[in-house]
N, C-alpha and C positions, 0 to 999 in steps of 0.2 A: 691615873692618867697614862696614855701609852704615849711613850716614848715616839714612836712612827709617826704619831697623829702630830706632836711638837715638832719633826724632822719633814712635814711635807703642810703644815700651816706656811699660809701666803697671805700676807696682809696687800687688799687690792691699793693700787698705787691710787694717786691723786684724779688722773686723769679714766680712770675705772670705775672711780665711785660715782653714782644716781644725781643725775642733773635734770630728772624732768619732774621735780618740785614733789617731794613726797608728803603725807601725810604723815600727821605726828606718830601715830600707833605704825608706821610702816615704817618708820627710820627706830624707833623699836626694836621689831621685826629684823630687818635689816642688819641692826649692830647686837644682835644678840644672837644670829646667826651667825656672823664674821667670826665672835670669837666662841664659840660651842667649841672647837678643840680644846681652848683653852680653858673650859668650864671656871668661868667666870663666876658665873652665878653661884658656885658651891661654894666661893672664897668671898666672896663679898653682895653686896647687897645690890640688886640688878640695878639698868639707868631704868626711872621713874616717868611719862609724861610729866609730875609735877616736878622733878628734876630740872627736866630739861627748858622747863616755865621759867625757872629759875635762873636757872644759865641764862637766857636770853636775858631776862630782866636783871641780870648783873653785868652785864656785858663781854660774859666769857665767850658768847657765841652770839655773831650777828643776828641783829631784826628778821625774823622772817621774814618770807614775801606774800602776803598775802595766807597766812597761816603755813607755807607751805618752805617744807627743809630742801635745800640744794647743796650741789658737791660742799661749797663751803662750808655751810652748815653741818653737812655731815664731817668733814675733814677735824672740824673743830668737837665736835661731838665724840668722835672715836677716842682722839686724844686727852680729853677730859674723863672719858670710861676710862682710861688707862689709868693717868694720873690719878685718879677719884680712889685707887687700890691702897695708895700710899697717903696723901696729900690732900690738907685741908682746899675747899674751894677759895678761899681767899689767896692761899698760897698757889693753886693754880692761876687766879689770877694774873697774880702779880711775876709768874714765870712765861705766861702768856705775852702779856706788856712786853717785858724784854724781849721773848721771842722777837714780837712784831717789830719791835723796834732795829730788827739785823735780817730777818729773815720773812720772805713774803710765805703765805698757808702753804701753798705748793709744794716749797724746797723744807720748810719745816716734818709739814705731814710727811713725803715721800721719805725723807731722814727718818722719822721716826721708823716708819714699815720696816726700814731695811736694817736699819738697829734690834728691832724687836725680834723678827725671824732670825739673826743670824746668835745674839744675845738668850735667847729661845732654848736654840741646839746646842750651842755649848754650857750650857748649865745643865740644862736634860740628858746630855751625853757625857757629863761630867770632864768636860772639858776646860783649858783656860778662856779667859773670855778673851773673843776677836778681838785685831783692832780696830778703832775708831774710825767708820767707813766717811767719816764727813769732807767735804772738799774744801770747805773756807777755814777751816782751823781756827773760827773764832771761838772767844772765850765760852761763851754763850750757849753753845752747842753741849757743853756736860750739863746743863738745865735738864735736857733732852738725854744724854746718854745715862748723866746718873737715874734719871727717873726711873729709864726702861730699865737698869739693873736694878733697881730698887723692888718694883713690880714683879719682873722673873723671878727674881729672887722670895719674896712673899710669894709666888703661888707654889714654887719649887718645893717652899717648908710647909706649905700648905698640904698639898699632893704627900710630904714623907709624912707628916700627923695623920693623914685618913691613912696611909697605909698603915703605920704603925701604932696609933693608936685609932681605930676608927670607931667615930659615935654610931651607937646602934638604936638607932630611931622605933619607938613604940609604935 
């Protein structure tokens, strides 16, 4: 993984992400694009359409509308691809729950982005990790920040295993 590509990744804020109702293969599409720097898919198992069936019918991520994904739904979606690196689905869950219970998708999701790029570079750059960019200083909020270290960190050892030992595919 290079290093440059983790120092100029920009996770789109809340108010950036696709609000005129996508289709399922296109929020796909979409969150598999977002993180391509961070070659996701080489560390873990891609998001699914049956996946995301799923989500919805657990109530990780709102009812669609009419079959179709919007900002929310993606906002909830990105942050479940993340989580999903570390953390069982029930235990997203239930870190969801408490989110909402302090924080509306908005100020959650936007936390996250800005957690994630800055937690990103200083692992990649071997640096100490930032500190905690949050402005309510509730409890709640390391749900959220230990996750994204949790995540950076498994793709980090990820990235030094393919370099150092890397599987050579027949």
């Amino acid at each position: 993984m290079n290093v440059e590509k983790i120092n100029d990744f920009r996770m789109p804020r809340y108010n950036e992400l696709p609000n005129m109702g996508l289709y399922i293969d296109q929020v796909l599409s979409y969150i598999e694009e977002m993180f391509e720097p961070l070659e996701l898919s080489k560390v873990s198992t891609p998001l699914t359409s049956s996946m995301i069936n799923n989500y919805v019918k657990k109530g990780v991520v709102p009812t669609t509308i009419k079959k179709r994904y919007y900002r929310e739904h993606m906002a909830y979606l990105v942050i479940v691809s993340l989580a999903k690196q570390v953390f069982t689905i029930d235990e997203i869950v239930r870190m969801i729950r408490i989110q909402k219970s302090v924080y509306d998708i908005e100020t959650a999701y936007n936390y996250i982005c800005i957690e994630l790029e800055k937690i990103l570079k200083a692992v990649f750059n071997e640096q100490p990790l930032p500190q905690d960019t949050s402005t309510t200083l509730k409890p709640q909020r390391y749900f959220v920040r230990n996750t994204i270290i949790s995540v950076v960190y498994k793709i980090h050892t990820q990235v030094l295993m393919s370099v150092y030992d890397p599987v050579i595919e027949e």
